[in-house]
C-alpha positions as CSV (number, residue, x, y, z in Angstrom):
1,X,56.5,-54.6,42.7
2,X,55.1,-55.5,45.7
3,X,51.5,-57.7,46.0
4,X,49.9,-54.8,47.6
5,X,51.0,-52.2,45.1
6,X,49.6,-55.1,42.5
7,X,46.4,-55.0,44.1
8,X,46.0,-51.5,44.1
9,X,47.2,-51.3,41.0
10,X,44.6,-53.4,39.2
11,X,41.7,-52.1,41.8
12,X,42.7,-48.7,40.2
13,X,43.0,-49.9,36.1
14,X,39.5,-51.6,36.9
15,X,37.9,-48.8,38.7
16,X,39.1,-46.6,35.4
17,X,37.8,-49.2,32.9
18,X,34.3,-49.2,34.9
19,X,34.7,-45.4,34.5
20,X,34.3,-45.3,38.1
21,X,31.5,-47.3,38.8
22,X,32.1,-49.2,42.0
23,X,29.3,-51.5,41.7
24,X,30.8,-52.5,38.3
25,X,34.1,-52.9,39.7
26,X,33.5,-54.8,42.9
27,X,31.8,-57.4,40.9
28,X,34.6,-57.4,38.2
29,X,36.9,-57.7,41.1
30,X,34.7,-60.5,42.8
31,X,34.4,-58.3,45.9
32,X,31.6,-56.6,48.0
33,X,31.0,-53.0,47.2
34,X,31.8,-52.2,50.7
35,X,35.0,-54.3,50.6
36,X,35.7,-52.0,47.3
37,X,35.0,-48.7,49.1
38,X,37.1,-49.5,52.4
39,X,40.0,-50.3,49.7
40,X,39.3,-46.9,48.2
41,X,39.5,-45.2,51.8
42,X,42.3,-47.2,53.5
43,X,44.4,-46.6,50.5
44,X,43.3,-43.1,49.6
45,X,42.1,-44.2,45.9
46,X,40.5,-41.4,43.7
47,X,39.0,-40.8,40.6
48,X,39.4,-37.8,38.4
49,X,36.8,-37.0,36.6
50,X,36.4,-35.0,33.3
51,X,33.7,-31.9,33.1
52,X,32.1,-33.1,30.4
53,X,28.1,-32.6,31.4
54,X,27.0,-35.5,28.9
55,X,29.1,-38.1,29.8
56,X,31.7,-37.3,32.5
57,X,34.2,-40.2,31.9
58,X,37.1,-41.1,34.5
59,X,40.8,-40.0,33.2
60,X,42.9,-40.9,35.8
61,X,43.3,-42.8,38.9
62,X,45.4,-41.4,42.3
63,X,46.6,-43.9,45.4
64,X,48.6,-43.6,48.1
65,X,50.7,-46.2,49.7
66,X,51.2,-47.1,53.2
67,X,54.7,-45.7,54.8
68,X,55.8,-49.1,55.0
69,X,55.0,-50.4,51.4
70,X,57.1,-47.2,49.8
């Protein structure tokens, strides 16, 4: 495994164990929410989400890595 799929990697297992809460995350992480969300965009990081209306809980986690990571 490379170092960045490691830090993808634990950005996503931390972004699920926040249940998707960034602010959570980026302090668990011990970086700025907006260092977080350009993570999220430059590697395409997203959340699925369950329906549930009372307490909608994150259940997985999808990336994408860059062509010359794969």
């Amino acid at each position: 495994m490379k170092l960045i799929e490691a830090k993808i990697d634990y950005v996503s297992k931390t972004l699920k164990h926040t249940n998707g809460n960034k602010a959570r995350a980026a302090r668990i992480l011990g970086i700025s929410e907006s260092g977080l969300h350009k993570l999220c965009k430059t590697y395409k990081i997203t959340l699925l989400v369950t329906k549930d209306s009372f307490q909608p809980r994150v259940i997985s986690v999808k990336y994408s890595l860059p062509m010359e990571v794969k």
